[in-house]
N, C-alpha and C positions, 0 to 999 in steps of 0.2 A: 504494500500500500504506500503510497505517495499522495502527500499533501505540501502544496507550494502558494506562495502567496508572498506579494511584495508589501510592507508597512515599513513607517517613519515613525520614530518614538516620538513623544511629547513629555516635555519637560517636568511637568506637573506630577503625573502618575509615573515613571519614570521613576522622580524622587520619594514616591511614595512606595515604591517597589523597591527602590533601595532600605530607606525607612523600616519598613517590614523586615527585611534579611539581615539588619545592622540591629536590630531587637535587643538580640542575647549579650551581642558585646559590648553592648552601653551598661548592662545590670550592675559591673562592677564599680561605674561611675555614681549609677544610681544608691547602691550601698554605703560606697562612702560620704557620697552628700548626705544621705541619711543620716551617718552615723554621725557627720559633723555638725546639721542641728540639732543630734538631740544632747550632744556633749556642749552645742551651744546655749540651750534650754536648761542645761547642770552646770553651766558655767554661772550662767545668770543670777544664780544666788550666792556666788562667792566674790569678792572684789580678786582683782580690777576687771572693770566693765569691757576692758579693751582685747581681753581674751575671749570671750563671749563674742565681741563683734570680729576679731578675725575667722572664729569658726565659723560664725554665722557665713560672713565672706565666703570662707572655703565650702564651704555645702552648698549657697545660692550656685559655684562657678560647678563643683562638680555636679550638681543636679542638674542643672540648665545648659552652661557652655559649653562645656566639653563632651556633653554629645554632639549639640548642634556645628560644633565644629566640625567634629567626626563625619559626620551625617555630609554636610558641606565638601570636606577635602575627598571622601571617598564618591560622590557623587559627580564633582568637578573631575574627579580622573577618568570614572567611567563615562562619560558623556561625552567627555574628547574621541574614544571611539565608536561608542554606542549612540550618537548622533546623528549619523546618517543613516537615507534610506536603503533600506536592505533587502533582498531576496530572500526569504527562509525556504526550508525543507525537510517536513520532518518522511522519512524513510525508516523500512527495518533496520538500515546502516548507523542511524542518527540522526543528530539535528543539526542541518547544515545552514550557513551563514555567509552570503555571498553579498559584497556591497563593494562600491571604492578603497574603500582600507584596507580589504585584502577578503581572503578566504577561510570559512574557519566549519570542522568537524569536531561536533564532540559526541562520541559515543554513548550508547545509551547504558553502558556498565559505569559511566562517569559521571550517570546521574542521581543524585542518591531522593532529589523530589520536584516534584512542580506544583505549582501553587498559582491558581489565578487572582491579582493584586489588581480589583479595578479591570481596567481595560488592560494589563499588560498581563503575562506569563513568566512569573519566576522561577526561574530554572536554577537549582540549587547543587552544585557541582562536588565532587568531592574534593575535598583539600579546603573546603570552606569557601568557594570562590563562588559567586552566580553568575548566570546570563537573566537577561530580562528580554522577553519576547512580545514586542507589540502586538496587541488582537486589536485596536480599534477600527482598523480599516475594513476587517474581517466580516461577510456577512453571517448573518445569526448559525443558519446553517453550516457555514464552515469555521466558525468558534466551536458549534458542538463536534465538528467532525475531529478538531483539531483537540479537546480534551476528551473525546473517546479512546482517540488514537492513546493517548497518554493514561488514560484511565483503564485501558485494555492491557499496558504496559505495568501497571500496579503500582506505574508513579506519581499521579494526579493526589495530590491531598487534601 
């Protein structure tokens, strides 16, 4: 079986498809902010006040910025390639990616899940790495053809 289709990402869901697959690896920013307003909430009854507000500091930056950072520099790299528009092809061989910046096969032993995010397809790779595969172009009919394929394959989640 052979299903092919040309789509252009969109920046929005795109970002929100990275958002999703960057989840787990923001938790340990989020613990630590955690942990530094509640030692900033135990500081608060002891002097000086000035301990209290750098925690506080540290827990707003780890709970807030430095995911969105995160979220920012890993989205800004993949976008440099993942930008243009592309050819897909999903086959029994894999899912293939044909566009200006070159050519790219990834196996389906390489794929450890997919996941539809919105209008795109997260394809979640092993070694921790993902593709994201635009469906919005897709008509209704070949979005389901396209997660059967996948859900036939017992990767679709």
């Amino acid at each position: 079986m052979l299903i092919e289709f040309e789509a252009a990402p969109d920046r929005g869901p795109f970002t929100v498809a990275w958002r999703r697959f960057l989840r787990r690896a923001v938790l340990p920013y989020r613990w630590v902010g955690g942990t530094l307003a509640l030692l900033a909430v135990f500081t608060l009854v002891a002097e000086p006040r000035l301990a209290a507000a750098a925690l506080a500091g540290g827990a707003v930056l780890c709970w807030f910025l430095a995911p969105a950072v995160m979220l920012h520099r890993a989205v800004g790299a993949a976008w440099q390639w993942g930008s243009v528009a592309a050819r897909w092809n999903l086959s029994d061989e894999g899912l293939r990616c044909e566009s200006p910046e070159g050519h790219t096969l990834v196996r389906w032993s390489a794929v450890s899940a997919a996941e539809q995010v919105h209008d795109q397809l997260l394809v979640r790779l092993s070694g921790g790495r993902a593709l994201i595969v635009p469906l919005a172009s897709l008509t209704p009919e070949q979005r389901q053809d396209v997660l059967a394929f996948l859900h036939d394959r017992a990767l679709l989640v």
